[in-house]
C-alpha positions as CSV (number, residue, x, y, z in Angstrom):
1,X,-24.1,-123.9,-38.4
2,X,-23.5,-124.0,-34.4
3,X,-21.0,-120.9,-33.6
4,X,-18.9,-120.8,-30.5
5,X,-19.1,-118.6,-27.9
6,X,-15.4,-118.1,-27.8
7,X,-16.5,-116.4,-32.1
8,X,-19.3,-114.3,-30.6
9,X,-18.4,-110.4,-30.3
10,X,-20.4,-107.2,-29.9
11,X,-20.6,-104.6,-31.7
12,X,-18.6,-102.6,-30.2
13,X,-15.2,-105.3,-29.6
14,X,-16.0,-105.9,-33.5
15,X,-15.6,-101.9,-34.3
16,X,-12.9,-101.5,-32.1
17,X,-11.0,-104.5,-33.7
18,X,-11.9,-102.9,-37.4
19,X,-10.0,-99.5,-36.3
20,X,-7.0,-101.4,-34.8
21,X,-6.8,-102.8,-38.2
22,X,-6.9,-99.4,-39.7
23,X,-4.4,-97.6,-38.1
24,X,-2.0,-100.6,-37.7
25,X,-1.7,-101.7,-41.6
26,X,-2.6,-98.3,-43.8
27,X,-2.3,-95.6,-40.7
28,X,-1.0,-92.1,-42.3
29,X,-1.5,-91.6,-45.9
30,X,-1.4,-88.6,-48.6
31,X,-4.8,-87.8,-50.1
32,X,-5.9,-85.8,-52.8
33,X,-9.6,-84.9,-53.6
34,X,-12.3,-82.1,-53.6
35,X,-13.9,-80.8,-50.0
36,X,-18.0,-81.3,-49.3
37,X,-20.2,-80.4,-46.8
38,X,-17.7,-78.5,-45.0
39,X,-18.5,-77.3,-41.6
40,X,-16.8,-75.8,-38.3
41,X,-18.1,-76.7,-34.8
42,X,-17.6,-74.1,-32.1
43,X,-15.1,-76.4,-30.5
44,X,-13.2,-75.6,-33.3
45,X,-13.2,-79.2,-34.7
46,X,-13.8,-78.8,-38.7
47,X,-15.7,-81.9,-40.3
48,X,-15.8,-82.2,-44.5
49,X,-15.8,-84.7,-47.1
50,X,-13.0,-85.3,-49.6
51,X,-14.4,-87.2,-53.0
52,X,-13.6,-87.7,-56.4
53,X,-15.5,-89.2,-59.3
54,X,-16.2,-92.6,-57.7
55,X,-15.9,-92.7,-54.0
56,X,-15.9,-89.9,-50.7
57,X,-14.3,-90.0,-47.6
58,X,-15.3,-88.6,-44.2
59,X,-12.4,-86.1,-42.7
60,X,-12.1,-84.9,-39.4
61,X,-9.2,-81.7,-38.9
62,X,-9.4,-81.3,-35.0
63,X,-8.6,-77.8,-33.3
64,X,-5.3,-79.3,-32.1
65,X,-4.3,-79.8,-35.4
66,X,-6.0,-76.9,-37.8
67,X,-4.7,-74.0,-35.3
68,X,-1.7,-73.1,-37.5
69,X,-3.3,-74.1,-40.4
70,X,-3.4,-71.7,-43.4
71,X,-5.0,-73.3,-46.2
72,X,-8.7,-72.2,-47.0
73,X,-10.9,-75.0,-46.6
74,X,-14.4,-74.6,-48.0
75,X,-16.6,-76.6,-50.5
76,X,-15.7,-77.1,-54.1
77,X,-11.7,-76.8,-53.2
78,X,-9.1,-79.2,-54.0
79,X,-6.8,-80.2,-51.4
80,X,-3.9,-82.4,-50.6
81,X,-4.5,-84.1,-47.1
82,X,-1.9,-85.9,-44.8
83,X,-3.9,-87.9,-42.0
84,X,-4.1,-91.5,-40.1
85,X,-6.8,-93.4,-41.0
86,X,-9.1,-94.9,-38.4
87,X,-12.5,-95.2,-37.3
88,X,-15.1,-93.7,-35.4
89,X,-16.6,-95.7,-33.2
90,X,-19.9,-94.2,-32.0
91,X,-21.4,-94.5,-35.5
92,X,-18.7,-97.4,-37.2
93,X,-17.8,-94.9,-39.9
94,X,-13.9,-94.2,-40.9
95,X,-12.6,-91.1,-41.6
96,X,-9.0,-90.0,-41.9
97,X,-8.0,-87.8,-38.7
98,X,-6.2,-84.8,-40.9
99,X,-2.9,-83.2,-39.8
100,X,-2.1,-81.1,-42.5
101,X,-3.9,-79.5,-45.5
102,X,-2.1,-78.3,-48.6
103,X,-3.5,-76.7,-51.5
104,X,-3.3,-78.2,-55.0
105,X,-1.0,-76.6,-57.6
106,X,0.6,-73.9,-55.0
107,X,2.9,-72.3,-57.8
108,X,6.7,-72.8,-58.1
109,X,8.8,-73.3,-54.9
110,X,10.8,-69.8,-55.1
111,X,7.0,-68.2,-55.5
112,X,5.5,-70.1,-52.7
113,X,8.4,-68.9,-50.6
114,X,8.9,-65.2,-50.9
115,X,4.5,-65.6,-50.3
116,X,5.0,-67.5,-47.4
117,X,7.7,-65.1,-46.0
118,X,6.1,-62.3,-46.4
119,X,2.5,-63.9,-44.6
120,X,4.9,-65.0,-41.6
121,X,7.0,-61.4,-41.7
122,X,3.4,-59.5,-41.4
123,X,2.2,-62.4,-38.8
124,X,5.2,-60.7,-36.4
125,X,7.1,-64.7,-36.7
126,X,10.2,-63.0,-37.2
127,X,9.9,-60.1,-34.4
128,X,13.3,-59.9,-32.8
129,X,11.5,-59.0,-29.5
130,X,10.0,-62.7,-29.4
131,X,13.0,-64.3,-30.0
132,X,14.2,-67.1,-26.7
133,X,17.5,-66.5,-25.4
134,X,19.8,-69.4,-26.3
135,X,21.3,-70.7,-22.9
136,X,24.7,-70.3,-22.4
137,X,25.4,-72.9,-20.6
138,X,23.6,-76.1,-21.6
139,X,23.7,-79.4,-20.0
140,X,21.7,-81.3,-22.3
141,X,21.1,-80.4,-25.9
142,X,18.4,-82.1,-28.6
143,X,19.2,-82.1,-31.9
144,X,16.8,-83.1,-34.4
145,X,18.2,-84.3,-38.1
146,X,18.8,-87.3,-39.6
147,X,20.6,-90.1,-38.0
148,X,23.1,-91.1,-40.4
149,X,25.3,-88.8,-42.5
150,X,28.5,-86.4,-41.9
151,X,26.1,-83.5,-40.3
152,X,25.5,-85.8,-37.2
153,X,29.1,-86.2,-37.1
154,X,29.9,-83.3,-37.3
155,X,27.9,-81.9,-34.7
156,X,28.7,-84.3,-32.0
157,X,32.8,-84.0,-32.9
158,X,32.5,-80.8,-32.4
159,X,30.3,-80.7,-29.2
160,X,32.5,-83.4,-27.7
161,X,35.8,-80.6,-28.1
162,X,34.7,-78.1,-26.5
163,X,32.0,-79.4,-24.2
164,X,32.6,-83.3,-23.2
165,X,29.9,-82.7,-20.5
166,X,27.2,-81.5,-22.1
167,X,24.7,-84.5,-23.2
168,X,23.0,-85.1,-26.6
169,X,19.7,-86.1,-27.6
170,X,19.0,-87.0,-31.2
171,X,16.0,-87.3,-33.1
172,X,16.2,-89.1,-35.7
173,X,14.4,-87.9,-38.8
174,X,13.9,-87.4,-42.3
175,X,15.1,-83.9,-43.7
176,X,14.4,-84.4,-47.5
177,X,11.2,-85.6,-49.2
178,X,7.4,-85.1,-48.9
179,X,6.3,-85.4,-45.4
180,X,9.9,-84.6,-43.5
181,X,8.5,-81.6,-42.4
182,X,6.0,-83.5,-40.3
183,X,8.9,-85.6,-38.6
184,X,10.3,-82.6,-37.6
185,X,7.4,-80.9,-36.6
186,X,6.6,-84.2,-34.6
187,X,9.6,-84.0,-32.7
188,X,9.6,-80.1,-31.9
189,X,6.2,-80.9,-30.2
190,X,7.5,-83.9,-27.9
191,X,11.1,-82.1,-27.0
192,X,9.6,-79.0,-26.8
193,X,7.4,-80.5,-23.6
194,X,10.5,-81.9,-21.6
195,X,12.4,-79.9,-18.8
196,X,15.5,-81.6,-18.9
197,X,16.5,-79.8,-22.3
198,X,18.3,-76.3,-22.8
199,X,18.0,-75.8,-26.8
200,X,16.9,-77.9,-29.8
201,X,19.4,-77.6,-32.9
202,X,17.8,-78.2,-36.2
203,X,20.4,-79.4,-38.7
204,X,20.8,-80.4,-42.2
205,X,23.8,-79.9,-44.4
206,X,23.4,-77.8,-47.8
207,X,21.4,-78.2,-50.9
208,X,19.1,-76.9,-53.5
209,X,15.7,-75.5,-52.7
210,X,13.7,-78.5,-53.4
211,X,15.9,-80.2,-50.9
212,X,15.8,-77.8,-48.5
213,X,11.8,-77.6,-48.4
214,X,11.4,-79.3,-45.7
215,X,12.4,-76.2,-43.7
216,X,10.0,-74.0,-45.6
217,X,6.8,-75.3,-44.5
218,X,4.4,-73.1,-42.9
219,X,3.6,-76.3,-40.5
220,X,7.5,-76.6,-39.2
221,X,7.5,-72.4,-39.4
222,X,4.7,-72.0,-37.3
223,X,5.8,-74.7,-34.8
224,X,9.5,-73.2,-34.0
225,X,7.4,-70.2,-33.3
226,X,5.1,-71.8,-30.3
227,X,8.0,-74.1,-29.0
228,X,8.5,-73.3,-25.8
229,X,12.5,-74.3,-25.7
230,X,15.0,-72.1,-27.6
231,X,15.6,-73.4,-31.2
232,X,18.7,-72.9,-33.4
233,X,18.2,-73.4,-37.0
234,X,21.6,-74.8,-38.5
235,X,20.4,-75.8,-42.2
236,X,22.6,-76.1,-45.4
237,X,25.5,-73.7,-46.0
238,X,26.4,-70.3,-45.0
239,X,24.7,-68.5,-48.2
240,X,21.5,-70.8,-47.7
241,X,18.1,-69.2,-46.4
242,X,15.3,-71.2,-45.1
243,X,11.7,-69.5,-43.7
244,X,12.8,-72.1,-40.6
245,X,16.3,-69.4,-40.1
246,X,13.9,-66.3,-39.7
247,X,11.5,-68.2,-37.8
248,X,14.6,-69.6,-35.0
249,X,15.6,-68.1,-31.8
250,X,19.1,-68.4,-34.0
251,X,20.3,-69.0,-36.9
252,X,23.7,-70.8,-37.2
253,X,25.7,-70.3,-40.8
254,X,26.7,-74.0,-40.6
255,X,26.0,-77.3,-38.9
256,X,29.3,-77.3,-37.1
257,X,29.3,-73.3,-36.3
258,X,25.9,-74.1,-34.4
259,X,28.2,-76.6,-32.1
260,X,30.2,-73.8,-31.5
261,X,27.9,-71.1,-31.1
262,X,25.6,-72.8,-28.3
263,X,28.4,-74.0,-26.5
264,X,30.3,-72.3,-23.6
265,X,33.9,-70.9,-22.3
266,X,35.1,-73.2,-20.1
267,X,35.9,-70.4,-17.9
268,X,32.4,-69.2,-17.2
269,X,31.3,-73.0,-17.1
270,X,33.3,-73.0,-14.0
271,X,32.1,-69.9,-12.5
272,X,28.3,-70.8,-13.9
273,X,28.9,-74.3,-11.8
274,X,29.9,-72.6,-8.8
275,X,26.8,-70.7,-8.8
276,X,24.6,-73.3,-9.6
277,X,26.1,-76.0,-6.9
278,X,24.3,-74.5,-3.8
279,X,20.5,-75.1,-5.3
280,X,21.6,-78.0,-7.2
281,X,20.2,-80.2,-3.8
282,X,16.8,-78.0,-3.9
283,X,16.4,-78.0,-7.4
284,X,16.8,-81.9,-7.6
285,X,14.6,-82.7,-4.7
286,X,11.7,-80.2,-6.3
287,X,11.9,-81.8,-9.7
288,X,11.8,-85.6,-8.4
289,X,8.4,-84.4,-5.7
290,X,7.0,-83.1,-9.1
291,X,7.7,-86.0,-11.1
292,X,6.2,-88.3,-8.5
293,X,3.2,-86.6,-8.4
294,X,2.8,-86.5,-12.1
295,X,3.5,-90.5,-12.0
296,X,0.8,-91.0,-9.3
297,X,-1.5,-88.8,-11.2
298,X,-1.1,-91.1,-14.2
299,X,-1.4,-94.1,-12.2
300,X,-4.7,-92.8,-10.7
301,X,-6.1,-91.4,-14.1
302,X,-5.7,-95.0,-15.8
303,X,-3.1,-93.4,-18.4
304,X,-4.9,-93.9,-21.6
305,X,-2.3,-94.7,-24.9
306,X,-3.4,-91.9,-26.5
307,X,-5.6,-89.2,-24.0
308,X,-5.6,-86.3,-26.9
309,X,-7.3,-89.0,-29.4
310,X,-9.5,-90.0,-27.1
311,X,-10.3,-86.5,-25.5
312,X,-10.7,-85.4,-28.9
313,X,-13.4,-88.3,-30.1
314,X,-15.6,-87.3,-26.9
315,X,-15.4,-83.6,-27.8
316,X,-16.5,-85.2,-31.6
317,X,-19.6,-86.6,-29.7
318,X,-20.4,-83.7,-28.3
319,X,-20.5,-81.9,-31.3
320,X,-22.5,-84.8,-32.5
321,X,-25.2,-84.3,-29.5
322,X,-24.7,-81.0,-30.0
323,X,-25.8,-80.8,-33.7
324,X,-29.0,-83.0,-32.8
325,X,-30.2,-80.9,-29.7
326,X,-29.8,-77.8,-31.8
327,X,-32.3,-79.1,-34.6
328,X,-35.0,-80.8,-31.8
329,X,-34.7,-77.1,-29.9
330,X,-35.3,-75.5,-33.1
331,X,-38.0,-77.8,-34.0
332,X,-39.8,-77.4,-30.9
333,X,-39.3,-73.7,-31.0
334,X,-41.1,-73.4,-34.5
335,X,-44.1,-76.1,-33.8
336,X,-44.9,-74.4,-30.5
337,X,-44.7,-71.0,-31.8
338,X,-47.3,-71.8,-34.6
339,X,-49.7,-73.4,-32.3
340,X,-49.5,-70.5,-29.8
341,X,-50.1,-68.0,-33.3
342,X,-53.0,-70.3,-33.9
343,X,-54.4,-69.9,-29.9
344,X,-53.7,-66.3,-30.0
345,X,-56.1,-66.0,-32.7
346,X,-58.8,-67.9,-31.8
347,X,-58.8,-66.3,-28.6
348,X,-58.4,-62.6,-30.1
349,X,-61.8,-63.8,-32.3
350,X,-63.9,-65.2,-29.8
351,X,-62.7,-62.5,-26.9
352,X,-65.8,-60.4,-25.6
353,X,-63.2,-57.4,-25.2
354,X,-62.4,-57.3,-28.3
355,X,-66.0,-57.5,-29.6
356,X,-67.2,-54.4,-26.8
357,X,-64.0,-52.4,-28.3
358,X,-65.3,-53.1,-32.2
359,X,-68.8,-51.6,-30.9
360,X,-67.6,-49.2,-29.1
361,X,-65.4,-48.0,-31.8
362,X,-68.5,-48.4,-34.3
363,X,-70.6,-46.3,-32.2
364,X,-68.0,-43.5,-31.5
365,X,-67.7,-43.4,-35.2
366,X,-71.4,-43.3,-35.8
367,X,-71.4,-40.5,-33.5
368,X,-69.4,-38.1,-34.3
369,X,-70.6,-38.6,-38.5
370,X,-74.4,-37.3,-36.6
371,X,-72.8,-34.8,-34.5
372,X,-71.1,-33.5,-37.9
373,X,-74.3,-34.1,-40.1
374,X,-76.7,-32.3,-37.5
375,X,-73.8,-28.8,-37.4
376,X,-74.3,-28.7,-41.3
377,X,-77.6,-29.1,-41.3
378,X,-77.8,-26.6,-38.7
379,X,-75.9,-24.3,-40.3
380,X,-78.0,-24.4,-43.8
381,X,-81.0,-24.2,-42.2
382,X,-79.2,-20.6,-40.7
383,X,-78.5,-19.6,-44.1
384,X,-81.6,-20.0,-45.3
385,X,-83.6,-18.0,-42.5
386,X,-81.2,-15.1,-42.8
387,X,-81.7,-15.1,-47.0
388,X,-85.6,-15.2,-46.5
389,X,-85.8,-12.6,-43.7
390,X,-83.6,-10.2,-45.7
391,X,-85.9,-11.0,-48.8
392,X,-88.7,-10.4,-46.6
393,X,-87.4,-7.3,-45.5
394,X,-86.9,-6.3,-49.0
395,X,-90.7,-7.1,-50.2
396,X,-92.5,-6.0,-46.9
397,X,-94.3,-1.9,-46.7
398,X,-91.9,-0.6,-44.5
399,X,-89.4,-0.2,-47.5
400,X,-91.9,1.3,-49.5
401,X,-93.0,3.8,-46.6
402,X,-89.2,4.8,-46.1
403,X,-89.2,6.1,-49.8
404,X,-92.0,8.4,-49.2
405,X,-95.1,6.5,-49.3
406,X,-97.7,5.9,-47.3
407,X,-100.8,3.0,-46.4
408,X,-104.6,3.9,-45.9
409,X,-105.6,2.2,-43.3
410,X,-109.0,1.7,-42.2
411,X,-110.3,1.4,-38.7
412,X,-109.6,-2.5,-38.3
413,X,-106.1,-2.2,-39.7
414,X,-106.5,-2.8,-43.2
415,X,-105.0,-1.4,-45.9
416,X,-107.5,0.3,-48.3
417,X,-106.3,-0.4,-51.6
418,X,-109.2,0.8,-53.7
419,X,-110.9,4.5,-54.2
420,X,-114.3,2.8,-54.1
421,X,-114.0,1.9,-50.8
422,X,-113.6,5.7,-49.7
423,X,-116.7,7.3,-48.4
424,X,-116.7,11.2,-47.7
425,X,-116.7,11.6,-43.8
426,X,-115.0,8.1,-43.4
427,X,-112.4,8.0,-40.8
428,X,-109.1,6.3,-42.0
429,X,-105.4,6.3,-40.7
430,X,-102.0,6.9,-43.2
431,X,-99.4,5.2,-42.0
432,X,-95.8,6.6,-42.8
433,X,-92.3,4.8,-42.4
434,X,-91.9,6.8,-38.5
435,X,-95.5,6.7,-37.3
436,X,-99.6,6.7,-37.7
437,X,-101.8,10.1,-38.2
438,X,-105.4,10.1,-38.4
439,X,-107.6,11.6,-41.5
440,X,-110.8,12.2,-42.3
441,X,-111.8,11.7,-46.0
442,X,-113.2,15.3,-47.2
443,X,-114.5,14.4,-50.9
């Protein structure tokens, strides 16, 4: 079958076209399943596997996402994930792209929210001393709730009474059901980044706790915390409590007493504007230089659709590279170190040192066992001449002659030991233990 080349595509414009399917018809989903092969780069991108019975899925929580997260993830644990699904390019696997983790079977709402008050209370998210001042004189406002209902109403009735001049943002969201809390989150992150806005009002009018919930997520908690504008939370009635109204800059009983409470006398308005009038010209003229060099910036850089997607799939190579250079350095490491234990070896066995310094250490040995041999030998041979000499002593005459005896001697020298031998008129010599006298035998 002849194909045209208009049908040919690589690999890479046929990957590319896979993920834009991805995103585009299933994008963010719910998942539930148990965590494998968990692991945490030092980039601070986690990587895991969620499976069940029948089937896995490769996950991917990066550091921009998992800072504030407080969920334990570790093998063998059940979680609930909300992520977008998409696609990694550099190895044509998809993954879901996690942006919040929430453990299975929490415990009962009231439970999970005295827990989760406390964890923020020791965390210091309700320190009075972090707090934002609210301004007191706002020109443009952001209120984040939903678009249609009387709290949206009410707000802006009441904003429009006693400040006609302030302006009014709304973001539209959710504030009820599973996943509102990301909405808001969502928009906390992209009005918190804009100049042009004095305070962001979260409303919602009253209800139970289930409805509420949205407001008592550790993910819309924690993101209050690090906004960077001040945020009043104005959710349900006076006697209702959410971990979002410790959390605030300020809490606001009502809806409608938020309007009131963020807006200002007219009288210090006027006095505020008079102040404000003479850098109104500088204050302009610095914001629109700034703005124009952000704008060329963009236009130099290319402006990518989504720079913290893309920034984070290049730090996911990295780790990638990073993961494979690790185990060749290791590997090299470990070969090379045994060949240079084999080496060292040989070399210690056929050194001509080390054989001289065996000798030598033979002979020094052998040495010092003859030097030690010889001085005991030495010193029996000692022994034995003194025990001889003194038994020598004790058989020889001159023991006898000390007792009183005395030796014949005749005139070679000789003892005469027999009578027979004694002649009258011989000549003979007594010898006594002090000396020698000469005799004469008479008969």
């Amino acid at each position: 079958m002849l194909v045209g080349l208009m049908d040919i595509r690589t690999v890479s414009q046929l990957t590319r076209m896979i993920r834009g399917l991805l995103e585009k018809h299933i994008g963010e989903v719910w998942v539930e399943g148990e965590v494998s092969n968990h692991r945490k780069q030092a980039s601070g991108h986690q990587y895991f596997t969620l499976k069940d019975a029948s089937a896995q899925l490769s996950c991917v929580f990066f550091r921009g996402s998992a800072w504030n997260n407080r969920t334990p993830i570790k093998d063998g644990v059940k979680l609930r994930l909300f992520g977008e699904l998409s696609l990694y390019e550099a190895r044509g696997q998809y993954q879901l792209v996690v942006k919040e983790a929430q453990s299975i079977g929490a415990g009962n709402l009231h439970e999970r929210f005295e827990a989760l008050k406390q964890k923020l209370r020791d965390e210091g998210l309700f320190d009075p001393s972090r707090k934002q001042p609210v301004t007191r004189f706002p020109q443009r406002l952001a209120i984040i709730t939903s678009p249609t209902g009387a709290v949206i109403q009410d707000l802006l009735s009441v904003l429009e009474r006693r400040a006609p001049w302030v302006e009014v943002v709304v973001y539209p969201v959710r504030v009820q059901g599973e996943g509102a809390h990301l909405e808001i989150v969502e928009g906390l992150k992209e009005l918190g980044c804009r100049t042009d806005i004095d305070t962001i009002v979260l409303a919602r009018g009253g209800g139970s706790l289930e409805d509420l919930w949205a407001f008592n997520e550790e993910a819309l908690a924690r993101a209050i915390y690090a906004c960077s504008l001040p945020v009043v939370s104005a959710v349900g009635h006076e006697t209702d409590f959410s971990i979002a109204d410790f959390v605030a800059d300020m809490r606001a009983p009502t809806p409608s007493a938020a309007a009131e409470l963020i807006t200002p006398d007219q009288n210090e308005l006027r006095q505020f504007l008079d102040d404000k009038r003479r850098h109104l010209q500088q204050t302009v003229r610095r914001r629109l230089e700034y703005l124009e060099e952000r704008l060329t910036w963009f236009r130099r850089g290319g402006a990518f659709q989504r720079p913290s997607r893309y920034l984070a799939e290049l730090t996911q190579r990295l780790d990638d590279s990073a993961i494979d250079l690790e185990a060749a350095i290791q590997l090299g490491f470990k070969e090379r170190e045994a060949l240079l234990q084999t080496h060292r070896r040989s070399l210690q066995a056929l050194s001509p040192l080390s054989h001289v310094e065996r000798l030598k250490a033979h002979g020094q040995a052998q040495r010092t066992r003859l030097e030690l041999a010889l001085k005991q030998q030495l010193a029996r041979h000692q022994d034995q001449l003194s025990s001889r000499q003194r038994h020598l002593r004790a058989l020889g005459p001159e023991q006898t002659l000390a007792r009183g005896y005395s030796m014949v001697l005749d005139g070679h020298g000789k003892p005469i030991n027999s009578v027979s031998a004694l002649r009258k008129g011989r000549e003979v010599t007594l010898k006594v233990s002090d000396g020698e006298v000469g005799a004469t035998v008479a008969t």
